[in-house]
C-alpha beads as a LAMMPS data file, in Angstrom:
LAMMPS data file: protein, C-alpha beads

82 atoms
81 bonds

1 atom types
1 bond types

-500.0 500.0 xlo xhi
-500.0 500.0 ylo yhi
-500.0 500.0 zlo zhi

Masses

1 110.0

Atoms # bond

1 1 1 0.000 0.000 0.000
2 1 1 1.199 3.494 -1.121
3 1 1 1.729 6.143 1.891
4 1 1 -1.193 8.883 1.651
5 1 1 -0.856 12.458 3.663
6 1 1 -2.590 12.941 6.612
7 1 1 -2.213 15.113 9.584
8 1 1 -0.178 13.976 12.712
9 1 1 -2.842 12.511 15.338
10 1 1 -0.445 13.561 17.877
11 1 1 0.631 17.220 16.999
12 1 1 -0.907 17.822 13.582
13 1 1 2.130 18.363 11.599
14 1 1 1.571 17.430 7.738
15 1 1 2.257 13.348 7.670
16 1 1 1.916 10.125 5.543
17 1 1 0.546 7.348 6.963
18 1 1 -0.068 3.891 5.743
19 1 1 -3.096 1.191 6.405
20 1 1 -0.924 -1.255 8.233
21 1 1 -3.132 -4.917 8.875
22 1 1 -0.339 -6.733 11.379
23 1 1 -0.888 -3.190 13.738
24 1 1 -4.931 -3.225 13.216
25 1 1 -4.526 0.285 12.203
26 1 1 -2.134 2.910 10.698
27 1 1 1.874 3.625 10.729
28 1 1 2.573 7.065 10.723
29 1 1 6.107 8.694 9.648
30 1 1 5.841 12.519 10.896
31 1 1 8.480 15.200 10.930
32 1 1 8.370 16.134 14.459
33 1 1 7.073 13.027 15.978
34 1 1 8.966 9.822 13.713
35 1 1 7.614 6.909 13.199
36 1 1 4.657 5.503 15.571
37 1 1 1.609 2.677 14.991
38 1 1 -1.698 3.453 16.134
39 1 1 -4.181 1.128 16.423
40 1 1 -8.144 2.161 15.061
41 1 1 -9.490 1.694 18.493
42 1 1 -7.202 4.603 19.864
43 1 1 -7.656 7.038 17.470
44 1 1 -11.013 8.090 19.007
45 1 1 -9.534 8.108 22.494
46 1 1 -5.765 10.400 22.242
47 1 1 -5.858 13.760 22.861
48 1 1 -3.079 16.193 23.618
49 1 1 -0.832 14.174 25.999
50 1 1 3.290 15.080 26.438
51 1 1 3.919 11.849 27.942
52 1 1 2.997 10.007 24.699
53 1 1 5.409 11.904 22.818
54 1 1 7.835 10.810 25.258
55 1 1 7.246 7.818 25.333
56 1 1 7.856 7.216 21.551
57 1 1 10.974 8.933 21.469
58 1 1 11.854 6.310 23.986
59 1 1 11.068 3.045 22.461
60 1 1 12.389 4.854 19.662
61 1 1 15.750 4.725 21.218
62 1 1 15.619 0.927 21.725
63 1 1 15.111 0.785 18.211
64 1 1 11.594 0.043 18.362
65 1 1 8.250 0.799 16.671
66 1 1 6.008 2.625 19.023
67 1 1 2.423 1.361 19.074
68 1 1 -0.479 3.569 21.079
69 1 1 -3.128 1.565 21.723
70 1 1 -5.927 1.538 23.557
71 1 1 -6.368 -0.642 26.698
72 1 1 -8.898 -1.000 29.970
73 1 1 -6.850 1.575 31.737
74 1 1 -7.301 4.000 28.115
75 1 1 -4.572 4.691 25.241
76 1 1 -0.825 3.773 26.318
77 1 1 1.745 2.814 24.107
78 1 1 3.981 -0.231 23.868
79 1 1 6.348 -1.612 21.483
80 1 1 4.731 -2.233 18.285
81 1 1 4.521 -5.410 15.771
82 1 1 6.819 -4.697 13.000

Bonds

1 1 1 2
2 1 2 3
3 1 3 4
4 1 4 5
5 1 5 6
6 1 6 7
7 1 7 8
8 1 8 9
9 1 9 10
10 1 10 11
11 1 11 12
12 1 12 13
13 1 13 14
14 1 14 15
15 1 15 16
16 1 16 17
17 1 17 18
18 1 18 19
19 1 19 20
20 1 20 21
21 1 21 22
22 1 22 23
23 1 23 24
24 1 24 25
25 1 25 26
26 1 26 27
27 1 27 28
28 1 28 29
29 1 29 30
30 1 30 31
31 1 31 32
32 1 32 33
33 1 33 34
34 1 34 35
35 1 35 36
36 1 36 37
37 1 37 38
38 1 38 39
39 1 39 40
40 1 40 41
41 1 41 42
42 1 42 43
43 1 43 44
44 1 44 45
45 1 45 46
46 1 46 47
47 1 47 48
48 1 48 49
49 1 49 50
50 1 50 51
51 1 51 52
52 1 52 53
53 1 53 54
54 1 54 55
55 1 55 56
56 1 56 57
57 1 57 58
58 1 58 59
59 1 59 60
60 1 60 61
61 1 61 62
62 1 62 63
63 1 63 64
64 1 64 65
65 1 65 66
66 1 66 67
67 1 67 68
68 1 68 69
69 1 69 70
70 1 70 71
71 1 71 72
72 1 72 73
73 1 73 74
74 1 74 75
75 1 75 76
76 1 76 77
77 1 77 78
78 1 78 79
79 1 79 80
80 1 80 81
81 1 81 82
């Protein structure tokens, strides 16, 4: 699948993002924020939150794909499925 622009769910910077199946939602690749999954069930749930962004940039460093996801306790985020 071909990467289409969208805005940033987390700071609405200009984006692309990509369906992705294996993260039950979308990869995006953003200028400010990298590269993060987000699952379709959290998209209705994140709002403006610094520790997210944090958070990414920290798995990040690992070398890992962030995921945000939504949980019982509300959206987190966790290493993704690559």
């Amino acid at each position: 699948m071909l990467p289409e622009p969208a805005n940033c769910r987390l700071c609405g910077s200009a984006s692309e993002r990509i369906r992705s199946s294996k993260l039950r939602g979308f990869r995006y690749t953003c200028p400010s924020c990298g590269s993060f999954g987000i699952e379709s069930a959290a998209l209705a749930g994140l709002g403006a939150n610094a520790s997210i962004q944090q958070d990414l940039a920290h798995l990040r460093a690992y070398g890992l794909l962030p995921l945000i996801h939504r949980d019982k306790q509300g959206v987190s985020v966790g290493p993704g499925r690559v």
